[in-house]
C-alpha positions as CSV (number, residue, x, y, z in Angstrom):
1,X,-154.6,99.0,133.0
2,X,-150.8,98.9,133.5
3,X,-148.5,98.9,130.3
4,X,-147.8,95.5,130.6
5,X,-150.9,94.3,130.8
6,X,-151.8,95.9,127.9
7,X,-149.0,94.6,125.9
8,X,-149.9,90.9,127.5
9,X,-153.5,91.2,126.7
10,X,-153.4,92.9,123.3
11,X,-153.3,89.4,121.3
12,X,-153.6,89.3,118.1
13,X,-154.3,85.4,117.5
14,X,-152.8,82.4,116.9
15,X,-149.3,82.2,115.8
16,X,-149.5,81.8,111.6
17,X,-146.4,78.9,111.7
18,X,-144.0,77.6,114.1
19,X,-140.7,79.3,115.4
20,X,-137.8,78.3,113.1
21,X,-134.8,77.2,114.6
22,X,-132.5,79.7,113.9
23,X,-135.5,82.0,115.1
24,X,-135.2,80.6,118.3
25,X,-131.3,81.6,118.3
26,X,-132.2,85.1,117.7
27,X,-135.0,85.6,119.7
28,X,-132.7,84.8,122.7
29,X,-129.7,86.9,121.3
30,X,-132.5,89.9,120.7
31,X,-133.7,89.7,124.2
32,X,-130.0,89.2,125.7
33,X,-129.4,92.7,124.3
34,X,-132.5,94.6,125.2
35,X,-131.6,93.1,128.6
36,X,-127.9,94.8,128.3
37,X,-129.4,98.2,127.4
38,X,-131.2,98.1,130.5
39,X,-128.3,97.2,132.5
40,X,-126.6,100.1,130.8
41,X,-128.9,102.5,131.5
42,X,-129.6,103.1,128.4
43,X,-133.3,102.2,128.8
44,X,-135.4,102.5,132.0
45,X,-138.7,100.0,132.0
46,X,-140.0,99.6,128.5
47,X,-138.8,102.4,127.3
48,X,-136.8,101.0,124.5
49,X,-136.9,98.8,121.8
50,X,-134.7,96.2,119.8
51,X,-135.3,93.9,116.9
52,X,-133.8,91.6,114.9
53,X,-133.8,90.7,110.9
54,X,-134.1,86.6,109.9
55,X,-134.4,86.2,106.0
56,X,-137.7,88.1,105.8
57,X,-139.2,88.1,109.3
58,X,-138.3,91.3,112.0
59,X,-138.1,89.8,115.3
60,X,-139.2,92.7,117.8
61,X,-139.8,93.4,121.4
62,X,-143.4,93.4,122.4
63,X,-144.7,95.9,123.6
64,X,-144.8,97.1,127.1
65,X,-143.5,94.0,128.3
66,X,-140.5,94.5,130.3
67,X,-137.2,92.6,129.1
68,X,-136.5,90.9,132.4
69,X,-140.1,88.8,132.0
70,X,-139.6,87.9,128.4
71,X,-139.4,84.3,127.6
72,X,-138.8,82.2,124.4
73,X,-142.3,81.6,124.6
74,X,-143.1,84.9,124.1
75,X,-141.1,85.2,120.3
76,X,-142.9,87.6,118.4
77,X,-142.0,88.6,114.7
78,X,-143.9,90.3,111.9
79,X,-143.0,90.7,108.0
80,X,-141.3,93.3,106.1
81,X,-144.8,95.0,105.7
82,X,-145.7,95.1,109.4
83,X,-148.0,91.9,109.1
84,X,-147.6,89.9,112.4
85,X,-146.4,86.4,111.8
86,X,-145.0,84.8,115.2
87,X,-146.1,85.3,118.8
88,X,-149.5,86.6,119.9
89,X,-147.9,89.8,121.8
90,X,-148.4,92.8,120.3
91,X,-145.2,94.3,118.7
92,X,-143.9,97.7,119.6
93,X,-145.2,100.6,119.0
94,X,-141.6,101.4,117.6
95,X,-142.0,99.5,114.9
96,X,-142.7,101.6,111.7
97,X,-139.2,103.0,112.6
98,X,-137.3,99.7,112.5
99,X,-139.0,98.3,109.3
100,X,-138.3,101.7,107.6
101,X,-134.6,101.0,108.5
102,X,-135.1,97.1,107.2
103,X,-136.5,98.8,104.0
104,X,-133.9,101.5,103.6
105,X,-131.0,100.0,104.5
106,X,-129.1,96.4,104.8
107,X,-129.4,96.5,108.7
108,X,-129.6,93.2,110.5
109,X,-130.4,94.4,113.4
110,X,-131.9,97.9,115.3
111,X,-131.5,98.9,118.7
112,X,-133.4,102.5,119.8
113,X,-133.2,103.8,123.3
114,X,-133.7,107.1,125.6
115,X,-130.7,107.3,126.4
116,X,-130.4,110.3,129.2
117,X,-127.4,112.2,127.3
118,X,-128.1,111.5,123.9
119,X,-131.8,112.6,124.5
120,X,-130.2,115.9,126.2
121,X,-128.3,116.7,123.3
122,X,-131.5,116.2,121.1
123,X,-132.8,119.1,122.6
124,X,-130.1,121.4,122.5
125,X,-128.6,121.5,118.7
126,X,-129.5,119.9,114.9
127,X,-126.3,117.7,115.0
128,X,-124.3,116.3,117.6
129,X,-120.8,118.0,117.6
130,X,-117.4,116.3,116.3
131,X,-116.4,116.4,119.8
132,X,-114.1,113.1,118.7
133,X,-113.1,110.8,115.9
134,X,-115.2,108.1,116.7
135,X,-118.4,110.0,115.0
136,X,-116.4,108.5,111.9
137,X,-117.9,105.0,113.2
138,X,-121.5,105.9,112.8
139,X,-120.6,107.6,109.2
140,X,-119.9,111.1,110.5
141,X,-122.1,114.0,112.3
142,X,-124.5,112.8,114.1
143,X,-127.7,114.3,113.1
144,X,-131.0,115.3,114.8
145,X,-134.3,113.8,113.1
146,X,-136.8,116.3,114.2
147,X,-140.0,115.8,116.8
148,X,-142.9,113.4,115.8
149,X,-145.4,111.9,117.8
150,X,-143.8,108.1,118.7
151,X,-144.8,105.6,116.9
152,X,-146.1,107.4,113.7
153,X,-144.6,107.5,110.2
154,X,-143.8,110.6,110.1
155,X,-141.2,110.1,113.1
156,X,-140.0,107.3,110.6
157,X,-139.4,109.5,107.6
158,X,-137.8,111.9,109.7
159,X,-135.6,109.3,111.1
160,X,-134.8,108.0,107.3
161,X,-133.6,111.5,106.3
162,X,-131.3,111.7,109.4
163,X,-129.9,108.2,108.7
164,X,-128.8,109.1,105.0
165,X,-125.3,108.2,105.1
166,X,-125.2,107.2,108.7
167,X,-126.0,103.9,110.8
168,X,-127.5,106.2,113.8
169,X,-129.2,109.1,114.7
170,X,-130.8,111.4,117.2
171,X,-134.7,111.6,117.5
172,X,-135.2,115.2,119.2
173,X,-136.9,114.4,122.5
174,X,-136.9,111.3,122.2
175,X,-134.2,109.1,122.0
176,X,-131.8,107.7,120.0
177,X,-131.8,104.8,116.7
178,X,-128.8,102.8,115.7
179,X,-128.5,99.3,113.1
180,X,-126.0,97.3,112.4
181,X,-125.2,94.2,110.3
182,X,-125.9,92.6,113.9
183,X,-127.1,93.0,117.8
184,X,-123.9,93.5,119.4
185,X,-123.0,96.2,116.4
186,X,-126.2,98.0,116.5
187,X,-125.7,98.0,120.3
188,X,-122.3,98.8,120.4
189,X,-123.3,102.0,117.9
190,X,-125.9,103.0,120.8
191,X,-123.4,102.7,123.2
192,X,-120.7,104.8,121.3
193,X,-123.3,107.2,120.3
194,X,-124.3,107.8,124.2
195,X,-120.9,108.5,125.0
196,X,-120.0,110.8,122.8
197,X,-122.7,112.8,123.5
198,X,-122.1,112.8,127.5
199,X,-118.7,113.7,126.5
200,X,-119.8,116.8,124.7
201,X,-122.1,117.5,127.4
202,X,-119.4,117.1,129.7
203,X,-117.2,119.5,128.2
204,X,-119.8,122.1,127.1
205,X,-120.4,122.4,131.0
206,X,-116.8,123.9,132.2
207,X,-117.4,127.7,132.5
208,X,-115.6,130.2,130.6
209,X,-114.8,127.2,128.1
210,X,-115.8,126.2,124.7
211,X,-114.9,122.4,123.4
212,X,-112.5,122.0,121.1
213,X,-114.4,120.2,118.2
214,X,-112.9,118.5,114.8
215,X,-113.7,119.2,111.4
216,X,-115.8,116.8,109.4
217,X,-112.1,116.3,107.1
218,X,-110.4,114.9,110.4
219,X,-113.7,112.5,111.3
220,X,-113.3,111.2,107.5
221,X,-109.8,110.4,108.2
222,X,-110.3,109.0,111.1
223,X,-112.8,106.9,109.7
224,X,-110.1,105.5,106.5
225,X,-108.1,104.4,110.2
226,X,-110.8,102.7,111.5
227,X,-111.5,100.6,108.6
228,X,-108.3,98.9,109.2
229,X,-108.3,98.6,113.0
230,X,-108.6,95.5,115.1
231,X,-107.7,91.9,114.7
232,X,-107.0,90.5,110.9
233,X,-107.8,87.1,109.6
């Protein structure tokens, strides 16, 4: 049975109650992004996941259903305990990570990927490098949550310690996990995150050369900059 079948067929009921209006709204704002991180290449198939937060309902991808197919017909949301309370499609397998971070944290909204450079780097060192000042965005170095089966708690308490002071992290061999106060900041933190880390790869490559790197003092002050930056009012 193919992956999508098996997240079409592994129904769970009827839904409990209807979709709420601004449920709809997010559903197609949720599936608009795990659309873009395709497009990205940030996730290939149904590799990835992205969900959403609305009062006390998580709005998730299904599982193994890929983004391209999903309709607003195909909403599917559980509570803050993991209990499934829209849609009849099975939730990801991803999703003890994302309601840890809906527990833990203020998040809005969690985007996790596997991301060909960030992945790389998960392999290869505990912490992502201060290759540049925009670490400061995501809270500082980039840390490394350590291997766990996918899908299990364990990855999600590993991910928790990893996240203590940061919005993402690196799973090691897996991927990467990033929130924000909404989609297009938890995406935009995936995005940045990716970069950074094919720019240290980048530069770790030239022979005969090491990168340059910053101390965690210059990232801070950087980060007192960015505070301030962009448009006021």
């Amino acid at each position: 049975m193919t992956e999508e079948r098996q997240g079409r067929q592994g129904r769970q009921g009827q839904r409990s109650r209807k979709v709420r209006a601004e449920e709809v709204d997010a559903w197609e704002a949720l599936v608009a992004t795990a659309r873009r991180t395709v497009a990205e290449g940030l996730v290939v198939g149904t590799s990835g996941n992205v969900s959403v937060r609305v009062g006390d309902t998580v709005l998730v991808t299904p599982s193994g259903v890929p983004y391209d197919r999903l309709t607003a017909e195909d909403v599917t949301g559980v509570d803050l305990e993991g209990g499934q309370v829209l849609g009849t499609l099975v939730p990801t397998s991803e999703l003890p990570m994302h309601l840890a971070v809906y527990r833990a944290t203020d998040a809005g909204a969690v985007v996790h990927t596997h991301a060909v450079h960030a992945t790389a780097v998960s392999t290869l060192v505990p912490e992502l490098p201060l290759i540049h000042y925009m670490a400061a965005a995501l809270g500082g170095p980039v840390r490394v949550a350590p291997y766990a089966t996918y899908g299990t708690q364990e990855l999600a308490e590993n991910m928790l310690r990893a996240l203590t002071g940061r919005t993402a992290c690196l799973l090691q061999n897996h991927g990467t996990i990033a929130y924000g106060a909404t989609l297009a900041q938890a995406h935009d933190r995936t995005a940045q995150l990716e970069w950074m880390s094919r720019l240290w790869l980048t530069a770790s490559s030239v022979p005969g050369l090491t990168p340059t790197l910053l101390s965690e003092e210059q990232v801070a002050e950087a980060g007192e900059r960015l505070r301030g930056y962009g448009q006021r009012g």
